[in-house]
C-alpha positions, 0 to 999 in steps of 0.5 A: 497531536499525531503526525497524520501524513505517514507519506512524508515521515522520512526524508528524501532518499535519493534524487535525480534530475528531470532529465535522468531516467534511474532504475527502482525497485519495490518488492511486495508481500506475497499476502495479496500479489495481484492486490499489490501490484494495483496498490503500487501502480496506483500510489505511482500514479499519484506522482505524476511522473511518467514511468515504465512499470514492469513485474516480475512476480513480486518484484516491481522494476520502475523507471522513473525520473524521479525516486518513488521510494520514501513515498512507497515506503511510507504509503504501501500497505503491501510493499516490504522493501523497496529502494535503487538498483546500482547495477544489473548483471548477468547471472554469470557475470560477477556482481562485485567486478561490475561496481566502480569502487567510487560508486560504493563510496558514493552509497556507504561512507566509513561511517556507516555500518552495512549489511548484504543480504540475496533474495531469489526472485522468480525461482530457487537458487544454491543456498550455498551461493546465495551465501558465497554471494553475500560473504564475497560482497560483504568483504569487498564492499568493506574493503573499498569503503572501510565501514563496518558490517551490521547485520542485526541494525544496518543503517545501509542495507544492500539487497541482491536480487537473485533471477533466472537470467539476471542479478540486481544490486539494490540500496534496499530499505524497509517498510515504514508503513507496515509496523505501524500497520501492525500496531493498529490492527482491530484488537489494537484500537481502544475500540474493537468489533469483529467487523472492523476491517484490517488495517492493511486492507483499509489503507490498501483500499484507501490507497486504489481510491486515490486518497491523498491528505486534504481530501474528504472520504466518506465511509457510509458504512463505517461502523467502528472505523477501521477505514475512517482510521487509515483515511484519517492517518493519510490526513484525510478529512473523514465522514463516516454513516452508520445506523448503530449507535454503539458503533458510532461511539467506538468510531469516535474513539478510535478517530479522536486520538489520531488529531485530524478532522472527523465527522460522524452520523446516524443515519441510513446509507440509502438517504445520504445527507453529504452533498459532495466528498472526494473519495467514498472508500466502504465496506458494506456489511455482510456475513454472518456477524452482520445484522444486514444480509443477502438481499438487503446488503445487495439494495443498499449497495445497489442504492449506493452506487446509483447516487454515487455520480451526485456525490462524486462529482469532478472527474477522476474522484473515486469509490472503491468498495469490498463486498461478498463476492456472492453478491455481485458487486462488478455487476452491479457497477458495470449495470449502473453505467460506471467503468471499474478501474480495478476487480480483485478477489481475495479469499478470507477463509473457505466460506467467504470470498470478498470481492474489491472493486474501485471505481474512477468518476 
């Protein structure tokens, strides 16, 4: 049986205490920035920790009490690096001076083997001094600490954050979520259609729904999956409805392999036989390979979000849907009384926007 709960794959990197503020940070893919940045603050919002959230472009700051970093790591769909900031500089300031040589021994022992590498953020910067930068602290921090320079598979990688007014060194570690991403995309799965969802848009929008392990998520448009799989991969229970058959038994194919709980129906999204779930995470059909266009897809959508309040019933249980920009989605929710937590567009190719909209009970 597969380990379903991805958010905990790896251990704890780093903690402190209660009372001791320290300084994170998380950088995200340029693929969907404003998509990220919601995706982040809503995975930092389900520790319930108090924090200082502040961007700079594709670079999250996060002051917290406690270290968000395995949690993004495993949980983003959208984060590639994330990790804690050892020391930050002005940008003439040395960055080498500024680091206690006992600080290095505390994050690299001799055992380990490292690498340096600069990211500029918020601009460009001399090649030639990104790479003075990264030979400079490369020797100094093997000097100090006696470890061995790995470029190719460090097991500590030091991140140096290059901005307009500022320099920041990082203990920088990669994205766990995001290879196994990649494996499960539609043409990947035992079961394919070319209306399945990408994997990383389903789990970002499981992830700005609030979908957590043990929770039940219904997709009432599931068709072969492609969200069911990321809510079951987070350790979701899942309950997907969808008028084809066909679709059902590919659903089920691809759900069976992934060892949690999963229930399927045929049935119409417009008469739901499901009392009550924690989290409805959909993405109605639409588009020229959908059998349910225009004004069709626009009622059942609109029939969906008129009972949401009888299926969704504890505060603070969330719907968020992906939907034709044509067909006016933030309208019709804002018309039904309901208060949209997050609005984002993204354009998939020329002729098609799509509209994410979530939506907190």
């Amino acid at each position: 049986m597969a380990n379903y709960n991805e958010y905990f794959l790896v251990e704890i990197i780093c903690t402190s205490s209660d009372d001791c503020l320290t300084n994170y940070f998380a950088y995200v893919s340029g693929e969907h920035i404003e998509l990220a940045k919601a995706e982040v603050e809503e995975l930092l919002n389900q520790l319930s920790i108090d924090k200082e959230l502040t961007w700079q472009g594709r670079l999250a700051i996060i002051v917290m009490s406690r270290d968000p970093t395995s949690f993004l790591l495993c949980g983003s769909a959208l984060v590639q690096y994330a990790g804690i900031i050892l020391y930050e500089s002005n940008a003439t300031d040395s960055i080498i001076q500024g680091i206690s040589d006992d600080t290095w021994g505390i994050h690299i022992i001799e055992q380990d083997n490292f690498s340096v590498k600069t990211l500029c953020v918020g601009g460009k910067h001399d090649v030639n001094v990104r790479v003075q930068v990264e030979r400079d602290l490369g020797a100094h921090i093997k000097k100090v600490t006696s470890a061995k320079v790995n470029l190719r598979n460090p097991s500590v990688r030091i991140l140096v954050l290059i901005m307009l007014d500022r320099n920041l060194v990082c203990k920088s570690y990669e994205s766990k979520l995001r290879p196994l991403l990649r494996s499960r995309e539609p043409g990947k799965k035992t079961f394919f259609h070319p209306s399945m969802m990408n994997s990383t848009l389903a789990r970002v929008m499981c992830n700005l729904a609030g979908v957590r392990s043990g929770d039940i998520v219904l997709d009432p448009f599931c068709g072969g999956g492609g969200i069911l799989c990321e809510a079951s991969h987070i350790g979701a229970s899942v309950i997907g409805i969808d008028l084809s058959w066909k679709l059902l038994v590919g659903a089920s194919s691809n759900l069976s392999g992934i060892g949690v709980n999963y229930t399927l129906i045929q049935g119409d999204a417009q008469h739901l036989p499901i009392k009550s779930v924690n989290r409805i995470v959909t993405d109605p059909p639409y588009g020229r390979s959908s059998s349910t266009r225009g004004g069709i897809a626009t009622k059942l959508v609109e029939s969906l979000i008129e009972n949401v309040d009888s299926i969704l019933q504890l505060k603070g249980e969330c719907l968020c849907l992906c939907c034709d920009s044509e067909m006016g989605l933030s309208q019709i929710v804002q018309d039904s009384g309901l208060t949209i937590a997050h609005q984002l567009s993204m354009r998939v190719h020329s002729g098609l926007v799509r509209d994410i909209v979530s939506v907190k009970i």
